[in-house]
C-alpha positions in Angstrom: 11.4 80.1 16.3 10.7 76.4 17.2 13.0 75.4 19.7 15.3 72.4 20.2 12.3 69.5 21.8 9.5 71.1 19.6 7.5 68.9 17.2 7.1 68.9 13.5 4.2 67.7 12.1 4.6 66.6 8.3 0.9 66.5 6.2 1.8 63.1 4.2 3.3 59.6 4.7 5.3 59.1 1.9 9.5 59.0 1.3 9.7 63.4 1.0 8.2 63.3 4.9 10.8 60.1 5.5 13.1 62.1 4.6 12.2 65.2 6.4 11.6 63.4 9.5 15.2 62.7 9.5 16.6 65.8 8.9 14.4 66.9 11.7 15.8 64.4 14.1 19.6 66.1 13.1 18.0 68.8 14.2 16.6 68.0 17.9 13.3 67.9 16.7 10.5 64.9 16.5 7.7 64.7 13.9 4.4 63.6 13.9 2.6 62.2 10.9 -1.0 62.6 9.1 -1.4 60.3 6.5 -4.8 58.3 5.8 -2.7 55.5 4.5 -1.6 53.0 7.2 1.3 52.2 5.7 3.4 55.4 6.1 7.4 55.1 5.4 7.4 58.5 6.7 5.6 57.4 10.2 8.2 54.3 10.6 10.9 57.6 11.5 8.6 59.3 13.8 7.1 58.6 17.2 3.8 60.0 16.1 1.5 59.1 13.6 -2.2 60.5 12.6 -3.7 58.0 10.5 -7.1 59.5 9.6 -8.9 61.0 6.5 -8.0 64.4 5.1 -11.7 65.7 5.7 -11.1 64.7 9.5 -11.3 67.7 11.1 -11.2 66.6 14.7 -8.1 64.7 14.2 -6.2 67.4 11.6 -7.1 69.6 14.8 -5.8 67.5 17.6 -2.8 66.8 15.3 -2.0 70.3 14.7 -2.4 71.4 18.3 0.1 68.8 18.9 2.8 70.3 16.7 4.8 73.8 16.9 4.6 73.9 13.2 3.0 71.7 10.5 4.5 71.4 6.3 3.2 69.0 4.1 5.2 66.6 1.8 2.7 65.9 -1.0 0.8 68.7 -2.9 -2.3 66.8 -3.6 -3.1 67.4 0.3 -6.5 69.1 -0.1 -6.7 72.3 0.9 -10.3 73.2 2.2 -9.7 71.3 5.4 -6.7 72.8 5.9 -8.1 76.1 7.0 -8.5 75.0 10.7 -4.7 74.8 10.3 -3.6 77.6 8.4 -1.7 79.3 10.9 0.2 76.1 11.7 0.9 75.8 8.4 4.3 76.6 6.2 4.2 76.7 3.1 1.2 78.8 3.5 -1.8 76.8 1.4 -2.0 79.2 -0.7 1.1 77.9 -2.7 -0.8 74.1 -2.5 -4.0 75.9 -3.9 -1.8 77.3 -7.0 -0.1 74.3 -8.0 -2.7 71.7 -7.6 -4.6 73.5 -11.0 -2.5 73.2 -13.6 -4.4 76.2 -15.4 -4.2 78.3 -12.5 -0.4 77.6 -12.0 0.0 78.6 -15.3 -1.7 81.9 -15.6 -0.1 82.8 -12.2 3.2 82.1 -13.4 2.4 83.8 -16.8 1.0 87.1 -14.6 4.8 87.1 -13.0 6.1 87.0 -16.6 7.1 83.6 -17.0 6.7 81.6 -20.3 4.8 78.5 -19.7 4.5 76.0 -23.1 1.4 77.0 -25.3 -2.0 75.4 -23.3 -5.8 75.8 -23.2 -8.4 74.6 -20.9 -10.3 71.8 -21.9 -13.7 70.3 -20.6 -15.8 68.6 -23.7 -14.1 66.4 -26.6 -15.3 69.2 -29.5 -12.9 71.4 -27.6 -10.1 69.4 -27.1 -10.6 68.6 -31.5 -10.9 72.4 -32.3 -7.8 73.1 -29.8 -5.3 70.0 -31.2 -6.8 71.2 -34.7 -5.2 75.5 -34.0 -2.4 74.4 -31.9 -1.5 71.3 -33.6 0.3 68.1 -32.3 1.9 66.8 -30.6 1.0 68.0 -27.1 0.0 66.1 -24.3 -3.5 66.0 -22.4 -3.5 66.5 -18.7 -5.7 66.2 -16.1 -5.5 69.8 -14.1 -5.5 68.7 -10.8 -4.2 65.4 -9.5 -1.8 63.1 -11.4 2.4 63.2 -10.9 5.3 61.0 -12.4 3.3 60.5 -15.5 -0.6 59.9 -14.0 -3.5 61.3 -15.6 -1.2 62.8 -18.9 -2.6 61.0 -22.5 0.2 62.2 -25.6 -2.2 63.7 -28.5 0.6 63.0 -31.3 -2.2 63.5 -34.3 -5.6 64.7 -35.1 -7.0 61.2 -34.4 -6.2 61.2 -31.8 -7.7 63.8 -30.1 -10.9 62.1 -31.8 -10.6 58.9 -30.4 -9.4 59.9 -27.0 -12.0 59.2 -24.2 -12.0 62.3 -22.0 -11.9 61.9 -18.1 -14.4 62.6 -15.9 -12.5 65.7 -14.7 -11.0 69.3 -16.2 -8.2 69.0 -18.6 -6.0 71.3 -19.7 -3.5 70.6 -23.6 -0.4 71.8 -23.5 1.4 71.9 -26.6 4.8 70.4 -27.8 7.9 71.9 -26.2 11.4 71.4 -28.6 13.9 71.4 -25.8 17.5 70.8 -25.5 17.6 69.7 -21.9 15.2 69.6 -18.8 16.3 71.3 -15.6 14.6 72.1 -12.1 15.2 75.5 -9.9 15.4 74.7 -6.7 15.3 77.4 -3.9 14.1 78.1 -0.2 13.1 81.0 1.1 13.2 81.7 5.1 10.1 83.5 7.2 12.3 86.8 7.0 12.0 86.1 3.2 15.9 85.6 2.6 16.1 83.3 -0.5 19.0 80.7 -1.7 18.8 78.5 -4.7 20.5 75.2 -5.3 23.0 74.6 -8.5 20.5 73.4 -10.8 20.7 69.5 -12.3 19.7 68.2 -15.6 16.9 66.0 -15.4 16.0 62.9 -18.1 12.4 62.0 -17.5 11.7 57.8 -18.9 8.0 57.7 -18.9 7.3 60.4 -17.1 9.0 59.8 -14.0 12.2 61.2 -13.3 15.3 59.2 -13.7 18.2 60.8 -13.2 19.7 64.0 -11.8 23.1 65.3 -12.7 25.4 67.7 -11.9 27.1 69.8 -13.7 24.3 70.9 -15.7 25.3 71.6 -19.3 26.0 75.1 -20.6 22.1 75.3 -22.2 21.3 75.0 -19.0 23.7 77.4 -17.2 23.5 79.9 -19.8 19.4 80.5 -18.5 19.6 79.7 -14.7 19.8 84.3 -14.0 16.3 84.5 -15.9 14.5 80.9 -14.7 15.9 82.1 -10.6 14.4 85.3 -11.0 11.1 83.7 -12.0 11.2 81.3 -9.1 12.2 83.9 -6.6 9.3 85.8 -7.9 6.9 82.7 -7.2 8.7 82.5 -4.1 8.2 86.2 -2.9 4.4 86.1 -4.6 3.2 83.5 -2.6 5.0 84.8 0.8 6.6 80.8 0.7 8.3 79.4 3.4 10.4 76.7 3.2 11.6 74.8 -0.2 10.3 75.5 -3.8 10.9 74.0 -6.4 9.9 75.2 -10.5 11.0 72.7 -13.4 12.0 74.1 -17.1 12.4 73.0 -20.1 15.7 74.6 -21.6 14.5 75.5 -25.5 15.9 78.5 -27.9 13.7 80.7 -26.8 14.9 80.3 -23.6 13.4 78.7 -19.8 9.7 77.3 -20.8 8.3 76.9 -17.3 6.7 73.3 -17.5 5.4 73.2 -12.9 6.0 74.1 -9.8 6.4 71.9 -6.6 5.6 73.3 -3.3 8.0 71.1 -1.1 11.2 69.5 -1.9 11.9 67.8 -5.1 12.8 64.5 -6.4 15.2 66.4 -8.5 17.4 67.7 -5.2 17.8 64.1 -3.6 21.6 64.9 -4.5 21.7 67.7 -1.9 22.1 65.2 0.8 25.2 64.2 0.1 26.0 67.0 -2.6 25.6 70.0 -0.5 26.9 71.8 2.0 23.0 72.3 3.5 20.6 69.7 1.8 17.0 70.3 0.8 15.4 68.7 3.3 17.4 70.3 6.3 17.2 74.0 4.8 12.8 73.0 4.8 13.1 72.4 8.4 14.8 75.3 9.1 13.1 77.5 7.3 9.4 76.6 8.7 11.4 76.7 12.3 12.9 80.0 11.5 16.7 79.0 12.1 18.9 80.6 9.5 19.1 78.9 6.3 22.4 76.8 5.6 25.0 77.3 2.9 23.4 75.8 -0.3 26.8 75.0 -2.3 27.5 72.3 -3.9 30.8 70.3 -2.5 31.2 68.1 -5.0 32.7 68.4 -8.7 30.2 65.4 -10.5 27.0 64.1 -8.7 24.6 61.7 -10.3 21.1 61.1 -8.6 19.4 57.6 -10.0 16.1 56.9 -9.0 15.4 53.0 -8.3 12.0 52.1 -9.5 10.2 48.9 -9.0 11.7 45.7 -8.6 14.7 47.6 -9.0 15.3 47.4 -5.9 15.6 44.3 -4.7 19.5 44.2 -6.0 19.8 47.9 -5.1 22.7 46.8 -2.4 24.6 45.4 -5.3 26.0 49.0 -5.6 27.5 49.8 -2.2 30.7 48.4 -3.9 31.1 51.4 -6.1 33.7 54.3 -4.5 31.5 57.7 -3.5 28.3 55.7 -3.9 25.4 56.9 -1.1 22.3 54.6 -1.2 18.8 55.4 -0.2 15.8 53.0 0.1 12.9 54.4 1.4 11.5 51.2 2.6 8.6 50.4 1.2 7.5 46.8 0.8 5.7 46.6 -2.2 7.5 47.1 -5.4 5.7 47.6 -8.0 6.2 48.9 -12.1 6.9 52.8 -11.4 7.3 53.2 -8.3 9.9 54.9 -6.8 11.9 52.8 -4.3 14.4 54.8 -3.8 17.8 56.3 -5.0 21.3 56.6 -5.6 23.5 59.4 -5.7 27.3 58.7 -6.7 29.7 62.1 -5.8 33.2 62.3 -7.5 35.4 65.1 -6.0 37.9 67.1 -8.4 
């Protein structure tokens, strides 16, 4: 167990590690950043902050020597450094390794018998022709490592296109069309004595392919497939030996939870738990890589909405402060820009 005084160090500068940092602080704990970008929101909470190169193994040592326990806040943190670390590390990398293929994530989550949408691996444009041409379109070409809220993802809606499509320099992977009544994530954590505790589940609306909105209660689509999509993600979760927060997103369709990806760390999609819960994502993360008991996960309000503010958005984001049971969060950034995610709002209404 990390005791009260002990440092955290976060892998990542962004708003997640902000976030985290704080939660930490509640906590009687300090953080210490590693981020190559300068400008670290994250590092603007903390009293120490590694700004150096992921492939800088002197410093990734020196900075985990410096911590009692290191997690990461982005899952595009490369993981072959990270073996000087590992047994700083919770999550364990091998959940980072998973998630940052897409074709591997899926296969693993197939081999746990989850139901991923239909997909093949793509690497020249004859295959990506002959694949569109069996599966059929629309589907949507991704890159299968890299990319988040919409980057590297080109929508194949006809044969053309899939001819006149200019491939990137990197593996792809097609995933086909998914008819679905309503998007939803799982969120869990799981402790180091492997206790598990899930979240009520939101319903998400994507604009773009960035999240934009969260809401609570989730419809009864949704409720009436949260047993089979937790089992799944407790299965990830035990597979993977996790520690900390998890989080799996679905698409809710006839046929039941399509598994769409995972996220190994908290989730844009459980900002809500701050104020909506009795324990909220980010403080159960920090417990759990400490190895405190988790905290109650239930949700203490009757109606949350979670708004993401993106881009200029912002700049009139105080304007809502007025509003009764209205909790705003800007994650201080300074340049706003088409897409990106400034912060949030999350307005509670109690029964």
């Amino acid at each position: 167990m990390v005791q009260p005084g002990g440092t955290i160090g976060i892998l990542g500068g962004g708003q997640l590690g902000r976030m985290l940092a704080m939660a930490a602080a509640q906590l009687g704990y300090s953080c210490h950043i590693y981020s190559p970008d300068r400008e670290s929101v994250a590092a603007e909470t903390s009293a120490n902050f590694t700004c150096a190169p992921w492939t800088d193994n002197a410093a990734l040592t020196n900075f985990a020597a410096a911590c009692d326990v290191v997690t990461y806040e982005f899952e595009n943190v490369p993981v072959d450094p990270l073996s000087a670390i590992e047994p700083s590390l919770a999550p364990h990398p091998r959940a980072l390794e998973t998630a940052q293929d897409r074709l591997k994530e899926k296969r693993f989550v197939e081999g746990l018998g989850g139901m991923p949408a239909a997909y093949a691996a793509i690497d020249t444009q004859p295959e990506l022709i002959a694949v569109v041409d069996r599966m059929g379109a629309p589907g949507i070409l991704k890159t299968r490592r890299d990319g988040y809220d919409g980057k590297g993802q080109w929508r194949i809606r006809t044969a053309r296109d899939a001819e006149a499509i200019r491939l990137p320099q990197a593996p792809t992977i097609y995933e086909g069309f998914v008819e679905f009544a309503a998007e939803f994530s799982v969120i869990l954590v799981r402790g180091r004595d492997g206790e598990v505790r899930f979240w009520d589940s939101a319903e998400n609306v994507h604009e773009g392919g960035i999240l934009a909105s969260s809401t609570l209660p989730a419809s009864e689509t949704i409720s009436a497939m949260l047993s089979e999509a937790r089992e799944l993600a407790a299965k990830v979760a035990n597979a993977l030996g996790y520690v900390g927060v998890l989080t799996l997103e679905f698409f809710a369709t006839h046929e039941g939870p399509v598994f769409n990806e995972m996220a190994p760390r908290v989730h844009n999609s459980g900002h809500w738990t701050i104020e909506g819960a009795a324990t909220s994502q980010f403080e159960n993360h920090i417990r759990a890589i400490c190895g405190l008991p988790l905290g109650d996960t239930a949700t203490i309000a009757a109606e949350i909405a979670m708004t993401n503010i993106i881009g200029e958005d912002a700049d009139t984001a105080h304007e809502v402060l007025s509003g009764n049971g209205t909790h705003l969060h800007l994650y201080g950034k300074r340049h706003a820009r088409e897409g990106r995610k400034m912060g949030h709002i999350t307005r509670i209404a109690q029964g």
